[in-house]
N, C-alpha and C positions, 0 to 999 in steps of 0.2 A: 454479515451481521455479527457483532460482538456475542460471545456466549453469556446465557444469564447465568448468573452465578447465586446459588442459598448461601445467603450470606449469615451465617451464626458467627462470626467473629467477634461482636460488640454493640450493643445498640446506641454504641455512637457513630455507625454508618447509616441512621433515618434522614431521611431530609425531608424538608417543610413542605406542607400540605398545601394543596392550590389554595385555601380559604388563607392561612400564613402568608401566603406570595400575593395574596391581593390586599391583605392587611397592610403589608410593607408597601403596598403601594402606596395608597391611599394615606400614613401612618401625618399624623401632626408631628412635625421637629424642631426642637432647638438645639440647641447647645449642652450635653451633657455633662462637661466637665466644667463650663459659666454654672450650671444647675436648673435651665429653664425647657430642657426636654419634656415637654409634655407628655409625649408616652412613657417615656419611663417611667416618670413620677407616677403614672398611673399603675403601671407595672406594679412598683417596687410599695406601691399602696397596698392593690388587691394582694398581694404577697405577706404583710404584716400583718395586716387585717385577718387572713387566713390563719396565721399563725400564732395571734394574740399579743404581738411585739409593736415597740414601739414605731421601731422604724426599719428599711430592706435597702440596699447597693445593690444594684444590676453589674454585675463581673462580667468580665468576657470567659472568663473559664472554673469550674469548679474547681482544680487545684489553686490558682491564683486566688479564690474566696478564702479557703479554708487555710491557704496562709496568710493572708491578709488578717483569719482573724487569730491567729496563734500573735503575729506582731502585733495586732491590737490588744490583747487581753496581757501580754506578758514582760518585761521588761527583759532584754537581752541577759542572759545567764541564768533566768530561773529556766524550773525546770517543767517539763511537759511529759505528762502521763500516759500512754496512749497500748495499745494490743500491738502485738511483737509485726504481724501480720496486715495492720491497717494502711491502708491505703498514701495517707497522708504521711507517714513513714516511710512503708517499704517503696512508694512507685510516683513521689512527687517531688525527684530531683535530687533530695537531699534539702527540700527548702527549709525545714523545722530550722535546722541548723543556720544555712546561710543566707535567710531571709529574714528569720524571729530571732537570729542567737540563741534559740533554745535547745539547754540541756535534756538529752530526751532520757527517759526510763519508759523500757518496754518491759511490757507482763506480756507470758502467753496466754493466749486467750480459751474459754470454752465455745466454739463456733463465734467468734465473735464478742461474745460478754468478758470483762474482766471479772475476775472471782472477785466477790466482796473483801470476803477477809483480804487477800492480797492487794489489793487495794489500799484498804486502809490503813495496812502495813506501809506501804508504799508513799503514802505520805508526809511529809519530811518535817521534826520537830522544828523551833524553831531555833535556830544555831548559826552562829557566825561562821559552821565551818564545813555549812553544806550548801547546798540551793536551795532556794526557796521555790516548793512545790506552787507552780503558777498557772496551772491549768490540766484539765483531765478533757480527754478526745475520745468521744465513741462514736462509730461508723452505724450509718443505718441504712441499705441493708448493709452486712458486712461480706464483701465482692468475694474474700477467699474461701469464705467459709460456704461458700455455692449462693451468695445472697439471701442467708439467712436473716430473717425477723429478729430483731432485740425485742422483746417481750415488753410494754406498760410497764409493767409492775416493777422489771429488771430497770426500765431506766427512771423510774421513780424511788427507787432504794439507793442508786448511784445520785440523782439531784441531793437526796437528802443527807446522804453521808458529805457530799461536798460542802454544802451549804454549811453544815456543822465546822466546817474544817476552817471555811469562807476562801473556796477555790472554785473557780468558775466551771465551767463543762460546757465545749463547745461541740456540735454533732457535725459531722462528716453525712450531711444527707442525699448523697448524691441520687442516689435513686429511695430515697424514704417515700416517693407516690406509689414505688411496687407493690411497697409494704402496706401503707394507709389503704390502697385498696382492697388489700388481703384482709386486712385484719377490722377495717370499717373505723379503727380510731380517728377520733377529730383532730385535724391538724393541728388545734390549737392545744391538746392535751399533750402531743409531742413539744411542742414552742414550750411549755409549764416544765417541764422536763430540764430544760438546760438553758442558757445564758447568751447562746447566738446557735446557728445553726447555716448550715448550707444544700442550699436544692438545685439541683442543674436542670437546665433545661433543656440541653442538647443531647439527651440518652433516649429513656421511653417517649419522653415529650416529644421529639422531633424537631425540636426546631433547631435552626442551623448556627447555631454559637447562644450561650450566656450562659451563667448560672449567680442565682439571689444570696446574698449573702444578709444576713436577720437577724435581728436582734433590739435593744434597748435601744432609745436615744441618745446618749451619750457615749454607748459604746458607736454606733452609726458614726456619728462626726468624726470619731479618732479613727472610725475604719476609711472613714471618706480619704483623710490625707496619707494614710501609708497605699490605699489604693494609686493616691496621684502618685506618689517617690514609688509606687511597682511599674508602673508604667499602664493602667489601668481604667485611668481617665479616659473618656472616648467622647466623640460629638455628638454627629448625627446620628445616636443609639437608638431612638425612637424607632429606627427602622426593622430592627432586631426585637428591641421590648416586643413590636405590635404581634410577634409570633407569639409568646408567651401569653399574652391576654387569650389569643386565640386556642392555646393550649390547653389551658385549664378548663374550655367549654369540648373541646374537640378529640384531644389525645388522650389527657388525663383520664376519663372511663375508657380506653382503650386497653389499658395496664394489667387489666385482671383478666384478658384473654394472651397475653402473652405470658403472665405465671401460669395460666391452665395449662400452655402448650408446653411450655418446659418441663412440666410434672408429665404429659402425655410424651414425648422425648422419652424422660428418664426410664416411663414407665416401660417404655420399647425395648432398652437399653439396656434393662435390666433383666442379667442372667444371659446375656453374650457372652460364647467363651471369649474369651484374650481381652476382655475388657469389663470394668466395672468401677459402682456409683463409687466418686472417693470425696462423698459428704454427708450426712446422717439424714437429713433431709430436702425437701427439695421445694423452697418457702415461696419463692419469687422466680426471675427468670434465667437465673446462671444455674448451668447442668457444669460440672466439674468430671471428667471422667478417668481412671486410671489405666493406662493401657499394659494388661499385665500377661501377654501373649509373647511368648518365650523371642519369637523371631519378628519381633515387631517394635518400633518404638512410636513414640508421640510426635515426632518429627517426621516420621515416615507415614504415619497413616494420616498425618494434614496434608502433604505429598496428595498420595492417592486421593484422600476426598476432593482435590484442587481439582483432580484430572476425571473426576466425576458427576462434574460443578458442584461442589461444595466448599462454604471456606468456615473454617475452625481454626481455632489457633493454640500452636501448641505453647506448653508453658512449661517448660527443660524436657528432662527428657523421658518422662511417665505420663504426663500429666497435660489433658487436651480439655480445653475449654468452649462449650456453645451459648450461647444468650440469645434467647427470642428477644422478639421486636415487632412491628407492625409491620414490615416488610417481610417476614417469611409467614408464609402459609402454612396450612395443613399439609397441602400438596408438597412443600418446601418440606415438610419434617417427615412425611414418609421417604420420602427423595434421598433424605439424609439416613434414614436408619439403614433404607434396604443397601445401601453405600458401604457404611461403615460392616453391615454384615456380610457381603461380595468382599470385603477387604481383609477381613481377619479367618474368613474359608478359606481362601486359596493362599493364604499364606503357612 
């Protein structure tokens, strides 16, 4: 029998729930890329509606959304505002560049937030002999900053200084339901917040491929045809959509015991000699951890937790990463601690 493995590496290792495998059964289809996919449309309904936008594209992937909507909102050689450390920068191919043409300015960030004033510094007069400032990206949660929360209030000073400038703000939401359930805002006050946005399905949600791409109607149509020239048009999606409808009743209240268990993690975790929290807080469900044990690295103690069933995944060479999910237990996170502390005693 294969060994079971705690799987902290990503909660994009969940798969779809029997109620999602019996949706896909049973799902109505057409033609998604003709446009008469009846699930989807229902999908990409309940999805705006949720969010106060006019209109939602069902993607096959959250990277592919979130440059889909850099090429929709931007004309090749402006430029794109985005935290030094976001996602859609540092870990999505290089697409800013060679998908959107966009020049990018990274700021470093505070956990995730760009500083106002730098910011507003950052945005480019008007001159024939610069780029024109064509969009600003903020990440929610923001993955390196241990999935930290952007606060209301932070991303409603960020809408309104753009707005002044008349530069759009797109969000990176890949996981923004970890957040929404932490924090109890209405989706729709996040959608008020910025000018498109993206939410995956295939992380906490579980389901086995998509993520919504949201926003205005007329931004939607320009996003539909740079969707078809990515290669991103699909058919019979309906089959995929019907997990999503089932998510937002099923997975979605799921999310607020997977940020409890990551904070009960850290809480274990914390004050292990040869290792420690390397994030200020611990908002949602990525635990970040620094392994700082003189004869030990980040590559070698994902080594041993392999060989302990555990799998974490290191990221260079200090620096080990866990994220709950609906697949790992209680039992799963005591499993992991008393591991990680067998590893750094006998070493």
């Amino acid at each position: 029998m294969a060994q079971r493995y705690a799987d902290f590496r990503s909660d994009t290792v969940t798969k779809p729930t029997q109620r999602m495998l019996e949706a896909m059964l049973s799902a109505s289809v057409g033609d998604d890329a003709l446009g008469d996919d009846p699930t989807v449309q229902k999908l990409e309904r309940r999805f705006s509606d949720l969010f106060g936008k006019e209109g939602a594209l069902f993607m096959p992937s959250g990277t592919m959304a979130n440059q889909c909507a850099v090429a929709t909102h931007i004309v090749p050689g402006e430029e794109v505002i985005i935290e030094s450390s976001a996602h859609s920068f540092a870990y999505e191919g290089g697409g800013l560049a060679r998908i959107g043409g966009a020049h990018v300015r990274t700021i470093e960030g505070e956990n995730g937030r760009l500083p106002l004033g730098q910011l507003a510094g950052a945005i480019r007069p008007v001159s024939v002999h610069m780029p024109r400032t064509g969009l600003i990206c903020l990440e929610q949660t923001h993955l390196f900053s241990g999935g930290t929360i952007l606060p209301l209030d932070y991303l409603r000073e960020v809408s309104s200084l753009a707005r002044h400038h008349g530069v759009p703000v797109h969000i990176d939401g890949a996981r923004l339901f970890n957040a929404q359930v932490e924090t109890g805002v209405d989706p729709a006050d996040y959608g008020r917040t910025c000018d498109s946005l993206m939410v995956s399905l295939s992380k906490g949600l579980s389901c086995p491929i998509g993520s919504l791409l949201i926003g205005g109607g007329s931004f939607i149509e320009r996003a539909r045809r740079v969707r078809k020239w990515m290669g991103g048009a699909m058919r019979q999606s309906g089959y995929l959509a019907a997990c999503g409808l089932v998510a937002l009743d099923e997975t979605l209240p799921l999310l607020a015991q997977d940020n409890a268990r990551c904070r009960r993690l850290g809480g274990q975790v914390l004050g292990m000699d040869g290792l420690r929290l390397a994030q200020d807080t611990i908002d949602t469900n990525i635990l970040f951890l620094e392994v700082t044990h003189a004869d030990l690295d980040a590559p070698m103690v994902e080594s041993a937790l392999r060989d302990e069933g555990v799998l974490a995944l290191a990221l260079g060479d200090r620096l080990l990463r866990f994220v709950t999910h609906r697949h790992v237990s209680d039992a799963d996170l005591d499993h992991a601690v008393a591991a990680l502390a067998r590893i750094v005693a006998k070493n």
